[in-house]
C-alpha positions as CSV (number, residue, x, y, z in Angstrom):
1,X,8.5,22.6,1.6
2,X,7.8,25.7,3.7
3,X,11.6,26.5,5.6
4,X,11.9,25.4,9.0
5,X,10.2,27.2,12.3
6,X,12.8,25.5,14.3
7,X,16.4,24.9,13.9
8,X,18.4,22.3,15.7
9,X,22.3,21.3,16.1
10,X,23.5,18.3,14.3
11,X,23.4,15.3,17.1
12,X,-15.7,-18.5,-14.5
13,X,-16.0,-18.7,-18.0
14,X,-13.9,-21.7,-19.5
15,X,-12.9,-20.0,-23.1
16,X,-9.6,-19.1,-22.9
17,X,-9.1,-15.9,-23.5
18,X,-5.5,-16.0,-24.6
19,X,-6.4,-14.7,-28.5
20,X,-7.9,-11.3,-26.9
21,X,-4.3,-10.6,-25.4
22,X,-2.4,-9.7,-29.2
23,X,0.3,-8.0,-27.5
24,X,1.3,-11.4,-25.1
25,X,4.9,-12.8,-26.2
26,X,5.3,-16.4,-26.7
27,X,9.0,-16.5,-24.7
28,X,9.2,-17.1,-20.9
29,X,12.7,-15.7,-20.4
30,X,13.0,-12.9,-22.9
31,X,11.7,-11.6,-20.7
32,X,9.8,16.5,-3.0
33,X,9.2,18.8,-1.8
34,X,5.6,19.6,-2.8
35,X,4.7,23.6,-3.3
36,X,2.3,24.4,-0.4
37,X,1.6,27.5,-0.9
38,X,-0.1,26.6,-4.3
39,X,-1.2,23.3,-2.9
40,X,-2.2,22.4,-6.1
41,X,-4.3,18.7,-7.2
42,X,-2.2,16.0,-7.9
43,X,-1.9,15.0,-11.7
44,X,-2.6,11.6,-13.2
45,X,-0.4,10.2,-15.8
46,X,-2.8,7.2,-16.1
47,X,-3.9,6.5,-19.6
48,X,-7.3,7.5,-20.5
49,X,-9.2,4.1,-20.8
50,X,-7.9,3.2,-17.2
51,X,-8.4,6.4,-14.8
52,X,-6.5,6.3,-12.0
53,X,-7.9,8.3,-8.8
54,X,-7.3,12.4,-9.2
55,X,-6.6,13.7,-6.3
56,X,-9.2,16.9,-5.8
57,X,-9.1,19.9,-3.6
58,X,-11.7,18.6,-0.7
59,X,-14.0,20.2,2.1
60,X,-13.7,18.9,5.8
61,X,-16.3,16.4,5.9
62,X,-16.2,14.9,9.7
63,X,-17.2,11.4,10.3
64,X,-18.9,11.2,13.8
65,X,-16.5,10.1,16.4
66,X,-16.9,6.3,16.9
67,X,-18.5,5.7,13.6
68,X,-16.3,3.4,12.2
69,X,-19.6,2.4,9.8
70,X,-19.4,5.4,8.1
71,X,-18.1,5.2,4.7
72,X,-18.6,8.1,2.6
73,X,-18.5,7.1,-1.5
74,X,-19.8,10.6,-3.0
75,X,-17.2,11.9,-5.4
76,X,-15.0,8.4,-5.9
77,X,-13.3,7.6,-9.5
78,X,-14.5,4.2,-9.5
79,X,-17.9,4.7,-7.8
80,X,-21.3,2.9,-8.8
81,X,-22.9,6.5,-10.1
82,X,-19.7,6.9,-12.0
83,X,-19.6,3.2,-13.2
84,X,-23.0,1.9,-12.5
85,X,-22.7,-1.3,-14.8
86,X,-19.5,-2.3,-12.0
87,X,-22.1,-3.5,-10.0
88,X,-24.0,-5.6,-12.8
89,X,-21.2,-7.5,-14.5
90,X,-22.9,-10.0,-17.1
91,X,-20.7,-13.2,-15.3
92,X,-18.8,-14.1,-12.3
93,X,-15.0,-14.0,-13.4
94,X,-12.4,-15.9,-11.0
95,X,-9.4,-14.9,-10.2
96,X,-6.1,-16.3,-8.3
97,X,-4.0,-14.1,-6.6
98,X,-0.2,-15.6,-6.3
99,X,1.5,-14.2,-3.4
100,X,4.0,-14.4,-1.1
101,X,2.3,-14.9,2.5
102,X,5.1,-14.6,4.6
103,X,4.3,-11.5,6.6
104,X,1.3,-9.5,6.9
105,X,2.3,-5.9,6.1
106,X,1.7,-2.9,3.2
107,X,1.2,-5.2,0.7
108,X,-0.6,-8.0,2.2
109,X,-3.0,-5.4,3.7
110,X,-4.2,-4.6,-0.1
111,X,-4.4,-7.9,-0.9
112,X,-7.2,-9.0,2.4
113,X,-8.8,-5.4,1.2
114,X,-9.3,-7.0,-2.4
115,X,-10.0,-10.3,-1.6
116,X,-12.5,-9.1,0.6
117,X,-14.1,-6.7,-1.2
118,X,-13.7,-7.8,-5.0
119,X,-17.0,-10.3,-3.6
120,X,-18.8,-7.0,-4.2
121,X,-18.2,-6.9,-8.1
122,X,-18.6,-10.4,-9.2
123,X,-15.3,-11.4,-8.7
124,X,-14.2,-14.1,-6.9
125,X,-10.4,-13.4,-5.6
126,X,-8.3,-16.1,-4.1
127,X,-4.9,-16.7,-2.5
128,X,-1.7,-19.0,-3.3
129,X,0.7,-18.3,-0.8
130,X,4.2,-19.8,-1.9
131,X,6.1,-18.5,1.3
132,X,2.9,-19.7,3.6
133,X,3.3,-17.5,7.0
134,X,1.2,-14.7,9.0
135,X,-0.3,-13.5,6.0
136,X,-1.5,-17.4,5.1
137,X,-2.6,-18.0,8.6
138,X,-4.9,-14.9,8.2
139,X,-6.8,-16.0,5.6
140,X,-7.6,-18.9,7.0
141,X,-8.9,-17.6,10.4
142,X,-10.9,-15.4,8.1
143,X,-13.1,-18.5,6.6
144,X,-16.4,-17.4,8.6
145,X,-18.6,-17.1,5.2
146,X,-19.9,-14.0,5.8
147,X,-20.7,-11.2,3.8
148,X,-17.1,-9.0,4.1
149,X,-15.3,-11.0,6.7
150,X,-14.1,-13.3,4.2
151,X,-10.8,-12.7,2.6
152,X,-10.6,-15.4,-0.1
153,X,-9.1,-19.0,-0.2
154,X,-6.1,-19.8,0.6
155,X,-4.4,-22.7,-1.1
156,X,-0.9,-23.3,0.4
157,X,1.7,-23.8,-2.5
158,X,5.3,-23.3,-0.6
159,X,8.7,-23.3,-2.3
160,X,11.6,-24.9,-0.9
161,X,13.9,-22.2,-2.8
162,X,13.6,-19.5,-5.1
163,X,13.6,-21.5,-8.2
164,X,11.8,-24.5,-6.9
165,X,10.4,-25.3,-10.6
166,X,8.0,-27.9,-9.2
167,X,5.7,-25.0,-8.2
168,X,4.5,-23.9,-11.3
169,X,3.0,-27.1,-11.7
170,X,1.6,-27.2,-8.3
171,X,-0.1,-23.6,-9.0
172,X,-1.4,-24.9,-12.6
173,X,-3.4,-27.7,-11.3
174,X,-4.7,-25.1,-8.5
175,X,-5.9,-23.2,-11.7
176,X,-7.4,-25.6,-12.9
177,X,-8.8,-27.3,-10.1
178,X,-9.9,-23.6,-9.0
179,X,-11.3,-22.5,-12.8
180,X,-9.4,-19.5,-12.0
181,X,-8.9,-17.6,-15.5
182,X,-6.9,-14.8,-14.5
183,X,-3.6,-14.9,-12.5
184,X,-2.7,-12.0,-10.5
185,X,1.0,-11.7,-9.1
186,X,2.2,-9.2,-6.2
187,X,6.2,-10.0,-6.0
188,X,9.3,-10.4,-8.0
189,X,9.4,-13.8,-7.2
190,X,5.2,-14.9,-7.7
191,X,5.5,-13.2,-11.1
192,X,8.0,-15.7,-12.3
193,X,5.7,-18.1,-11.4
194,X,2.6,-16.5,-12.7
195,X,4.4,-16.0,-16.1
196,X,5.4,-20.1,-16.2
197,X,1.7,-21.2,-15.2
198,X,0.3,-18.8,-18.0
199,X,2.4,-20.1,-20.8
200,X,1.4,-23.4,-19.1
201,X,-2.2,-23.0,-19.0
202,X,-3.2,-20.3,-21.9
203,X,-4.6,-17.8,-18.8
204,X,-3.1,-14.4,-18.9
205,X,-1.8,-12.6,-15.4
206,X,-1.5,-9.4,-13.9
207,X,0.8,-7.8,-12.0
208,X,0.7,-5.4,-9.1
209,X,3.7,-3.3,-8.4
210,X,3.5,-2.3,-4.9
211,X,7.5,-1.0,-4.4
212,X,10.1,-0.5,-6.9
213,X,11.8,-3.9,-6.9
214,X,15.6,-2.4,-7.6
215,X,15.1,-0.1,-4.4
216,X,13.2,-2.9,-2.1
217,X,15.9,-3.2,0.5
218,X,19.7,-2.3,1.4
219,X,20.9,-5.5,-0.5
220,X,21.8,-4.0,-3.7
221,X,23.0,-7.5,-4.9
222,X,19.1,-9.0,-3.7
223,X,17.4,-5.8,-5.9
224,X,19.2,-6.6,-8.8
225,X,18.2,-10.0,-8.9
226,X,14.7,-9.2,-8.0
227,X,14.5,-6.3,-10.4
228,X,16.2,-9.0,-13.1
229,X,13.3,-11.7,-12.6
230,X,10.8,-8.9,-12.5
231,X,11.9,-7.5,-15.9
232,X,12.3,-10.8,-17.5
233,X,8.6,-12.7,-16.2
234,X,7.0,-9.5,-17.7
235,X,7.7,-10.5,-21.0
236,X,4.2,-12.1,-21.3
237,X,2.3,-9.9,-18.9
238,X,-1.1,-8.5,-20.0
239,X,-1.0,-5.7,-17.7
240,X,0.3,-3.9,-14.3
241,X,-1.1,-1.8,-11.9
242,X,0.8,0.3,-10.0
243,X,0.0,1.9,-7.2
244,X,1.0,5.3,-7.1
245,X,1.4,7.8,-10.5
246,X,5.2,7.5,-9.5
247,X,5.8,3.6,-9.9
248,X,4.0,3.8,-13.0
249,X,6.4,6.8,-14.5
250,X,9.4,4.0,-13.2
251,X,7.7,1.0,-15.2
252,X,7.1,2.7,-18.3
253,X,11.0,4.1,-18.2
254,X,11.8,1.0,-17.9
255,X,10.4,-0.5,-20.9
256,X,6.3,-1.4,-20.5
257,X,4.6,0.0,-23.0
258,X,1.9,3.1,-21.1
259,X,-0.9,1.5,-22.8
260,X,-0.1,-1.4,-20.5
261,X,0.3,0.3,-16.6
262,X,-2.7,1.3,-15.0
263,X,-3.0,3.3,-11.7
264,X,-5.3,1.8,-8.9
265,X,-4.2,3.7,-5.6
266,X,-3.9,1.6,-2.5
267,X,-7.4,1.9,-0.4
268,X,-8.5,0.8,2.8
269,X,-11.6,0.8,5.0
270,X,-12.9,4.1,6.6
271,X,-12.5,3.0,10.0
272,X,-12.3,6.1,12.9
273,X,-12.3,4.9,15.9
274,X,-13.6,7.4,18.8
275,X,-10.4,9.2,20.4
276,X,-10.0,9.2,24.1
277,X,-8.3,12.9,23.9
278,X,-6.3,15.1,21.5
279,X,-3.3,16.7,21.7
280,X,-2.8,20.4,23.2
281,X,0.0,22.6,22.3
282,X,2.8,22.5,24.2
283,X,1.8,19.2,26.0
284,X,3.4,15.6,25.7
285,X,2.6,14.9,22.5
286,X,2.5,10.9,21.4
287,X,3.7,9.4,17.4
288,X,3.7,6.2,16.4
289,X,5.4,4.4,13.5
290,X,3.6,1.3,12.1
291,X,5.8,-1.2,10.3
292,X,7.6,-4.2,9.7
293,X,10.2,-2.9,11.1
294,X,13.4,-2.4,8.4
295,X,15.7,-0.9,7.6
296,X,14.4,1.1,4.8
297,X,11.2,2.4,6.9
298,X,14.2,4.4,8.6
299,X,13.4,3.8,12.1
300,X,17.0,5.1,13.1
301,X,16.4,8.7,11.6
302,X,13.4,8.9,13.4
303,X,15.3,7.9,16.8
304,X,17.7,10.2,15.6
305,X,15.0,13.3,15.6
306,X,13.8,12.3,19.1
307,X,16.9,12.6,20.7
308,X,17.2,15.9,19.0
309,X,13.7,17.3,20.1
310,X,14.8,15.7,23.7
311,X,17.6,17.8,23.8
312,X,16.3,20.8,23.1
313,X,13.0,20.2,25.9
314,X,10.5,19.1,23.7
315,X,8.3,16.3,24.9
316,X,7.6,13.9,22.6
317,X,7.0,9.8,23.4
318,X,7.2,7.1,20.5
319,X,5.2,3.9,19.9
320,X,6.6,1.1,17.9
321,X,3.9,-1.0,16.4
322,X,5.2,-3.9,14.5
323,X,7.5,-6.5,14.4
324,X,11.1,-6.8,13.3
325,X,12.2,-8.3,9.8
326,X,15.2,-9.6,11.4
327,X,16.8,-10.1,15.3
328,X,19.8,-8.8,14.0
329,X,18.3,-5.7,13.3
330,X,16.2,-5.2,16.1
331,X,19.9,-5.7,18.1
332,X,21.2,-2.6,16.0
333,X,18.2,-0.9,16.7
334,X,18.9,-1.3,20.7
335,X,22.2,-0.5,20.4
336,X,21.2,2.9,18.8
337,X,18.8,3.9,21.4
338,X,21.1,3.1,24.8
339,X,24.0,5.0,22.8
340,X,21.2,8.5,22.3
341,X,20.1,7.2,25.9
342,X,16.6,7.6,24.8
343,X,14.8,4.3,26.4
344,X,12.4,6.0,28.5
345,X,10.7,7.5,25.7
346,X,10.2,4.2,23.5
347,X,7.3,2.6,23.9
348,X,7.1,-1.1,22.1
349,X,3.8,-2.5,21.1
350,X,4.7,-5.3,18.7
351,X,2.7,-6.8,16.2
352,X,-1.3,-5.6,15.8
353,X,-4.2,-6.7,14.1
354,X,-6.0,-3.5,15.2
355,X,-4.5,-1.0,13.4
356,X,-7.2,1.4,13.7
357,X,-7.3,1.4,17.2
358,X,-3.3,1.7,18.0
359,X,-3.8,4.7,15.2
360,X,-6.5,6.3,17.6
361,X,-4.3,6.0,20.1
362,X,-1.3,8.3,18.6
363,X,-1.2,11.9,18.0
364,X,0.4,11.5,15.4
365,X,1.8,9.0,12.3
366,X,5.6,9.1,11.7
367,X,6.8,7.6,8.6
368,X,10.1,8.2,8.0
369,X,10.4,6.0,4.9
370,X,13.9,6.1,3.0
371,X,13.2,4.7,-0.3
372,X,10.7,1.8,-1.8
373,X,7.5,3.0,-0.8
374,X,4.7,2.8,-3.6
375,X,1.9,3.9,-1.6
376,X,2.0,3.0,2.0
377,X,-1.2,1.2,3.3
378,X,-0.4,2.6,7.1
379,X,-0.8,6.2,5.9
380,X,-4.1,5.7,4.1
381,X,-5.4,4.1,7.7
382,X,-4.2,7.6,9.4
383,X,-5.9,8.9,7.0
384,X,-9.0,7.4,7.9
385,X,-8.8,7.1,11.1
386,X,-8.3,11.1,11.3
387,X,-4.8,11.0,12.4
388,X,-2.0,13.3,10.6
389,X,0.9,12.0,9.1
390,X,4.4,13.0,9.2
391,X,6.3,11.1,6.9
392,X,8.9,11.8,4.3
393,X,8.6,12.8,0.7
394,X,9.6,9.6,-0.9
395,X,7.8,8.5,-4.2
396,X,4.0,7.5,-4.3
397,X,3.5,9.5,-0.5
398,X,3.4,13.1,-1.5
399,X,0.5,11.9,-3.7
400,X,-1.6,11.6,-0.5
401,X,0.1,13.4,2.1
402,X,-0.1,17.3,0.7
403,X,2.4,19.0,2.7
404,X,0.7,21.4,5.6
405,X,-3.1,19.7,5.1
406,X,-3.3,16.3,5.8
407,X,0.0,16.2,6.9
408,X,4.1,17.2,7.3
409,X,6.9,16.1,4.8
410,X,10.2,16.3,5.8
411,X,13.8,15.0,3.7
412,X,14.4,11.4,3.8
413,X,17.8,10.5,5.8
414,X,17.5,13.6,7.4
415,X,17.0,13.8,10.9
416,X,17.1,17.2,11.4
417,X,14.2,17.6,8.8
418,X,12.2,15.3,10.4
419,X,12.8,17.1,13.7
420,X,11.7,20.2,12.5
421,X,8.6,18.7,10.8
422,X,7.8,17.1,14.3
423,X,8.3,20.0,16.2
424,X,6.3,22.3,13.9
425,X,3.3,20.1,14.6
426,X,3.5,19.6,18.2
427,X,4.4,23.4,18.9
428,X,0.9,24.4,16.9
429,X,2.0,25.6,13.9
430,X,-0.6,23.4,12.0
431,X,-4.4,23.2,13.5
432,X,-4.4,19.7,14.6
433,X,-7.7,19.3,14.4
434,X,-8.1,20.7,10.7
435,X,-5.3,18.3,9.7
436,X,-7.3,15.6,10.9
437,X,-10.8,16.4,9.3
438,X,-8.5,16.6,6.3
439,X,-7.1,13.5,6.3
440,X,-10.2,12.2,6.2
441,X,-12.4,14.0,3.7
442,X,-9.5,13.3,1.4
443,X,-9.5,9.0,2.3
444,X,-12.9,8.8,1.9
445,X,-12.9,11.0,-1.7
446,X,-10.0,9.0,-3.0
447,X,-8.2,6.2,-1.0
448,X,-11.1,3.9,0.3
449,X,-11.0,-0.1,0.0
450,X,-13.9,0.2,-2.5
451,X,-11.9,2.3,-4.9
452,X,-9.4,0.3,-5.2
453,X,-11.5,-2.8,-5.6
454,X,-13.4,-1.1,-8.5
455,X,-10.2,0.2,-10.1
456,X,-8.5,-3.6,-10.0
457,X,-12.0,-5.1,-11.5
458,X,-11.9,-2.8,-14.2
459,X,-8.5,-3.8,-15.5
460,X,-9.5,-7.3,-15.0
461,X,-12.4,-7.4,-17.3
462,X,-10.3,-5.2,-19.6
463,X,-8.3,-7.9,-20.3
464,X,-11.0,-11.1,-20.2
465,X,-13.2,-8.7,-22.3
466,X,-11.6,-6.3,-24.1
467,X,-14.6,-5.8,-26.6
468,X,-16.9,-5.0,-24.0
469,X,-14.8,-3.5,-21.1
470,X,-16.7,0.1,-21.5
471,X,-20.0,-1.5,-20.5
472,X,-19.2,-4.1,-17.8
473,X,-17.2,-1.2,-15.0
């Protein structure tokens, strides 16, 4: 990272397809700082026959402002000129996605994206929910049957506990009822289910790493359980997809064999909602952080900064879009802001549905991430909607965020950092406006919804057809 310009002081086939998977155990339970003065393309580490998306040097290319129809597929990994046959699969494969469905967040974002694009390539993608919340209410108010509003079906399997056995058996007869013949888990706890019902049923599963399970939250004793049940349900896993080239180095040190982990960056809609105004140098500037609010999104460094740029005359207002994980935390987070005595700057917005717009709305993104991010979704949509990020350089985000282009990265934990990354964008040290067209050339090149939902259909017909995988997308 470049040094500072400011310093501060410190304050539906039915064959099972089980005897194509040769490598599937029989034994539930064994189981930055980037350079920017090179700013050179990100390199994949994904194995050949599964391409992950390369990140490319790109060329401003400025959707009109308003246009949120526009969605510009020229130069994409998993695009129909690069895979035409994606788009004419010889069968419709079904496929159930196990997840959590408590909140509607990062993660939960990818999986509406899938479930309403995968439609698109022949595959039908649909939804247990064991922890039935936002996320399960969501895809049921999204039942209207039309082309790309629907997200998928959502079958409600709730656990009373975390090992509430009597769900596996639930979830199998949804299977079956279903003719799903691929599982497809997103959490520590769904894969241990996933990995039961596919011993159960002969069907093999998938999982999606979206965060490093041993750094998910500040409970160390919580991540090394989940970490524990993550390592042990991927005994019999046919494959993972990670979702940043950073996860999928973590899951290969820990043990998966390469040949196993494919990349398939996070993507969502181009959506660029016309702006109202744009910032001006030396003016009030407006950032926003969208999150379930946590502790490890590190919402109190970010406080931290603005009292810091407040004391020093800078003007600079945040939004808070999102709700809390916890009361007790939004109590600490209070007690934080009368102690810098820095109310009159917060502005709190709460849970959205619109992300786009509240995006449109800001000046700029902060993320201030401590740890556990694979690729966050909420970057991706700044991207798109043509609003720079400043975020720190924590694992899978430096792989769309290149320091000084699309965006700022500053030290996670550091306040000062992020101060300094704030105040060189606000002060005009970057060309707003070039950021912006920036951010998204480089969405729609690499990080769009239908990327992602032709990188995950490849790895699914990979493993239902592994003879014939090179011809099918």
């Amino acid at each position: 990272m470049p040094p500072a310009t400011a310093s501060f002081a410190t304050n539906r086939s039915r064959q099972s397809p089980a005897d194509a998977l040769s490598s599937r155990t029989e034994s539930f339970g064994s189981a930055i700082t980037p350079d920017t003065s090179a700013r050179p393309a990100m390199q994949s580490t994904t194995n050949s026959n599964f391409p992950s998306v390369a990140n490319a040097s790109v060329t401003p290319v400025v959707t009109p402002a308003g246009d949120a129809s526009t969605d510009v597929t020229e130069g994409l990994s998993f695009s129909p000129a690069s895979h035409p046959s994606a788009l004419n699969v010889p069968r419709e494969i079904r496929v159930l996605h196990v997840v959590n469905g408590e909140h509607f967040s990062g993660a939960e974002r990818v999986q509406s994206h899938l479930g309403r694009c995968l439609p698109d390539l022949h595959v039908t993608a649909d939804f247990a929910c064991v922890k039935p919340g936002r996320f399960a209410d969501m895809l049921e108010e999204h039942q209207s049957g039309m082309a790309g509003e629907n997200w998928g079906q959502c079958h409600r399997v709730p656990m009373r506990h975390r090992l509430d056995w009597t769900a596996v058996k639930r979830l199998a007869r949804v299977m079956a009822e279903g003719e799903y013949e691929l599982l497809h888990a997103h959490t520590p706890r769904t894969a241990m289910l996933a990995s039961a019902v596919s011993k159960w049923s002969g069907r093999p599963w998938v999982y999606h790493v979206h965060s490093p399970a041993g750094r998910d939250c500040e409970r160390a004793w919580s991540n090394r359980i989940n970490a524990w049940i993550e390592r042990r349900s991927l005994a019999n896993c046919s494959h993972l997809i990670t979702v940043s080239n950073s996860l999928r180095e973590d899951t290969i040190q820990q043990g998966f064999p390469a040949e196993k982990v494919t990349v398939v960056h996070n993507g969502v809609p181009a959506i660029r909602p016309a702006r109202k105004s744009k910032p001006t140098i030396g003016g009030r500037w407006t950032i926003g952080m969208v999150a379930l609010m946590r502790a490890r999104k590190g919402l109190e460094v970010v406080l931290d900064a603005l009292a810091i740029l407040n004391n020093v005359g800078t003007e600079v207002t945040l939004r808070c879009i999102g709700p809390f994980e916890t009361e007790a935390y939004r109590q600490q987070i209070d007690a934080q802001i009368s102690d810098l005595g820095i109310g009159h700057l917060i502005d709190w917005v709460g849970f959205t549905q619109d992300v786009p717009g509240e995006l449109a709305r800001l000046d700029a993104m902060v993320l201030p991430s401590l740890y556990g991010e694979g690729l966050p979704m909420v970057v991706l949509e700044s991207m798109a909607a043509g609003t720079p990020v400043i975020a720190t350089s924590v694992e899978g985000t430096p792989e769309a965020i290149r320091h000084g282009i699309e965006g700022v990265l500053a030290e996670p934990r550091d306040a000062e950092s992020l101060a300094e990354q704030i105040q060189a964008m606000v002060s005009g040290q970057y060309d707003w406006q070039s950021m912006s067209d920036f951010a998204v050339t480089r969405h729609h090149q690499c990080f769009s919804d239908h990327t992602m939902a032709h990188g995950v259909a490849k790895v699914y017909r990979r493993i239902l057809d592994p003879m014939g995988h090179s011809t099918v997308g």
